[in-house]
C-alpha positions, 0 to 999 in steps of 0.5 A, a space after each residue: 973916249 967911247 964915243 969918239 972910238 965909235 964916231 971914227 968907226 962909223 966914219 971908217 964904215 961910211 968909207 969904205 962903203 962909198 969905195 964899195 959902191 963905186 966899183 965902176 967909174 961912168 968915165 967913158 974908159 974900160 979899166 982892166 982894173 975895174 972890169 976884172 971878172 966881167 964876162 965879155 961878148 963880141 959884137 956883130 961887126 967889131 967892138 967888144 960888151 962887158 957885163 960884171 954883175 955885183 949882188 943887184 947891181 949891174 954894169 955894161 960896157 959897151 966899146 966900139 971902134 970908132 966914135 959913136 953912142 949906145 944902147 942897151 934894152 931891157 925886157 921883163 915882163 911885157 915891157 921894153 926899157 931902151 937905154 940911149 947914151 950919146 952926148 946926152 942919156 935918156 930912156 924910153 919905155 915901150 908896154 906889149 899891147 896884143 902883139 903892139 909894142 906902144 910907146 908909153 915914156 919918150 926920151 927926155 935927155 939930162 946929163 951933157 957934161 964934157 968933162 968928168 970930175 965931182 959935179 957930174 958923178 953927183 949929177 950921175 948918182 941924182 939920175 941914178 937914183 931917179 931912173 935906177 939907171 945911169 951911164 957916162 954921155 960920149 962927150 968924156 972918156 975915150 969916146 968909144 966907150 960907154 959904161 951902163 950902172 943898172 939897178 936891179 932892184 927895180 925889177 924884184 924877183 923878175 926876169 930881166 932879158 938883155 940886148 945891146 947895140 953901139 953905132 957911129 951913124 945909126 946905120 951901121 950897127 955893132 950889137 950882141 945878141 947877133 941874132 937880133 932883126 926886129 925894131 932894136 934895130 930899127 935906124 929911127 929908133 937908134 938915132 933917138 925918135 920915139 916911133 909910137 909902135 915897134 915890134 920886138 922878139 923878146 925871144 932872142 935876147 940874152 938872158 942876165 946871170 
């Protein structure tokens, strides 16, 4: 009887963490619900971020007004981490090297489901382990939103900076912070090439609290 009482106690724990863990669907869709206690920033031509930290876990959303994809750029450190979700996520790495910011990872793209549902969260939760990152692609949810998970255990105890951007053609862009002119903005690297060398300003970046 012991045994049993602890076997279902366990099986209660594993539940209600599982719950726990997955305070935000990667569905493509801001719940009021989910995103309850988010900070919320306006873009610089229309569309909304939210940012909803939980202990070493963070979460963007990122929401136009029309149609389109993302990016969300991490710095720490003397590197640049550039987040893409479109119909597809990859991500890219760039290392300071005396002034030069230089490529070191291209984009390799994963994740093209149009449908969400138990195979994608599965194949969400692989890449999220992989990458410490992961986001829904703008084939689900009501596409103009995309959601970012973040593991911030990746960084220890560093500094990580932030800057967001969300595009319908990679030439009209909407991104937080509005202060932003450098190669964040850069129409090439938007778009999803992999220039060899960018200049970034990790100066004007927002801080994450």
């Amino acid at each position: 009887m012991e045994r049993i009482t602890i076997v279902l106690l366990l099986i209660l724990a594993a539940s209600f963490a599982s719950v726990n863990d997955e305070i935000i669907k990667l569905d493509g869709k801001i719940s009021k619900t989910e995103w309850n206690g988010a900070k919320e920033y306006d873009l610089s031509s229309g569309g909304k971020l939210y940012l909803l930290r939980k202990e070493e876990t963070l979460y963007f959303g990122i929401k136009g007004n029309s149609p389109g994809w993302a990016h969300i750029y991490l710095y720490w450190k003397d590197s640049v981490k550039v987040l893409h979700a479109s119909a597809a996520l990859g991500d890219q790495l760039y290392v300071n090297e005396k002034g030069n910011w230089k490529l070191q990872k291209k984009f390799t793209w994963e994740i093209r489901e149009f449908e969400y549902g138990e195979k994608l969260i599965q194949k969400q939760a692989s890449y999220y382990t992989k990458n410490g990152w992961c986001a829904n692609n703008n084939n689900t949810g009501d596409k103009i939103t995309l959601e970012y998970k973040v593991d911030l255990k990746k960084f220890g105890n560093i500094e990580v900076k932030f800057a967001a951007l969300f595009t319908s053609d990679a030439k009209s862009l909407s991104y937080y912070p509005i202060e932003l002119n450098d190669n964040t903005l850069l129409e090439k690297l938007v778009s999803g090439s992999s220039p060899d060398n960018l200049q970034f300003k990790t100066q004007i970046r927002a801080k994450i609290k």
